[in-house]
N, C-alpha and C positions, 0 to 999 in steps of 0.2 A: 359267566352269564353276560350277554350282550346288553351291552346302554339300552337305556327306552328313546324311543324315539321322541323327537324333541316337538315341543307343543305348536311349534310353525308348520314346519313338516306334514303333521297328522292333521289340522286344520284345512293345510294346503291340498294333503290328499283327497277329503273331506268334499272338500269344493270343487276338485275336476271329478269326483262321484257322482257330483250332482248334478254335472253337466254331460252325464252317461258320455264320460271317455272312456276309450277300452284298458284294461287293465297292466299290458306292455306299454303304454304310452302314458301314463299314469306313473308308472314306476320310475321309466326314463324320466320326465322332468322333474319329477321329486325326489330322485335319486333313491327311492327304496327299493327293496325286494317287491316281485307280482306278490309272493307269499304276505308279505304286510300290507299289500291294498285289498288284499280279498278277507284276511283279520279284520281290517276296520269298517269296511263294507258290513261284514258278517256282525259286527260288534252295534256298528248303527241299527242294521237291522231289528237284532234281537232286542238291544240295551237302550238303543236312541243314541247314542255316545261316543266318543271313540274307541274309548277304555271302556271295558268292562266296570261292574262295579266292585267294589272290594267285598270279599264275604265279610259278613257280622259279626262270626266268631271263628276266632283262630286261637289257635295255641290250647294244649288243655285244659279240659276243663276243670273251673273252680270243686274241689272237695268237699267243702263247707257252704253250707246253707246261707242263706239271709240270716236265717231266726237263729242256726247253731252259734254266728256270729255274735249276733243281739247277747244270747247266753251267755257265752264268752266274755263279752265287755261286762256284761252286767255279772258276774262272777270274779272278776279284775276286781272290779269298782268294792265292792262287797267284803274284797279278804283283804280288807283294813285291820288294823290290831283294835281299834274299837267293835268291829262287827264281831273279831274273834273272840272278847271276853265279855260281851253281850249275852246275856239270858236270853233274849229269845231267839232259842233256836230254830221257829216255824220258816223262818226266811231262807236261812242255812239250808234245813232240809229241802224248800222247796228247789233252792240252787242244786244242790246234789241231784233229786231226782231228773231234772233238765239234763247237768252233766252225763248221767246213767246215760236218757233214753235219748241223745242226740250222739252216744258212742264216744265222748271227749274225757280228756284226762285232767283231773282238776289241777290247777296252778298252786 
């Protein structure tokens, strides 16, 4: 993969843009490729920028909820050996039915 080009450079190009030089004479004093003056031309346009902006989400996507999360802790927190020989079971059970219907496997 080739380096990014350096923040002088794209600055530089930037500013004989703006003084509508042509795109071969643009490249020769900044030593880039025509192809990277008409990306950052193209990139001001669209972006304002030099760079594009970075997308907001990359890599896959999260499996688990917020709430299935919430569940989860609050399920950890709860299978203490006091909550376990505790009589009231209403708490227990409502933790299980969350495990069921968010599809998680109890700890």
């Amino acid at each position: 993969m080739p380096h990014a080009l350096p923040p002088e450079k794209a600055q530089m190009v930037r500013g004989m843009l703006q003084l509508v030089m042509p795109h071969p004479e643009i490249s020769t004093k900044a030593k880039v490729s025509t192809r990277q003056v008409r990306r950052i031309k193209h990139n001001i346009i669209h972006h304002g920028t030099v760079r594009r902006p970075k997308l907001s989400s990359q890599g896959r996507k999260r499996l688990m909820t917020e709430e299935m999360e919430e569940v989860r802790v609050f399920s950890l927190v709860c299978s203490c050996s006091v909550c376990l020989l505790s009589s009231t079971e209403n708490h227990r059970n409502t933790l299980m039915k969350w495990l069921i219907f968010f599809g998680m496997n109890s700890m």
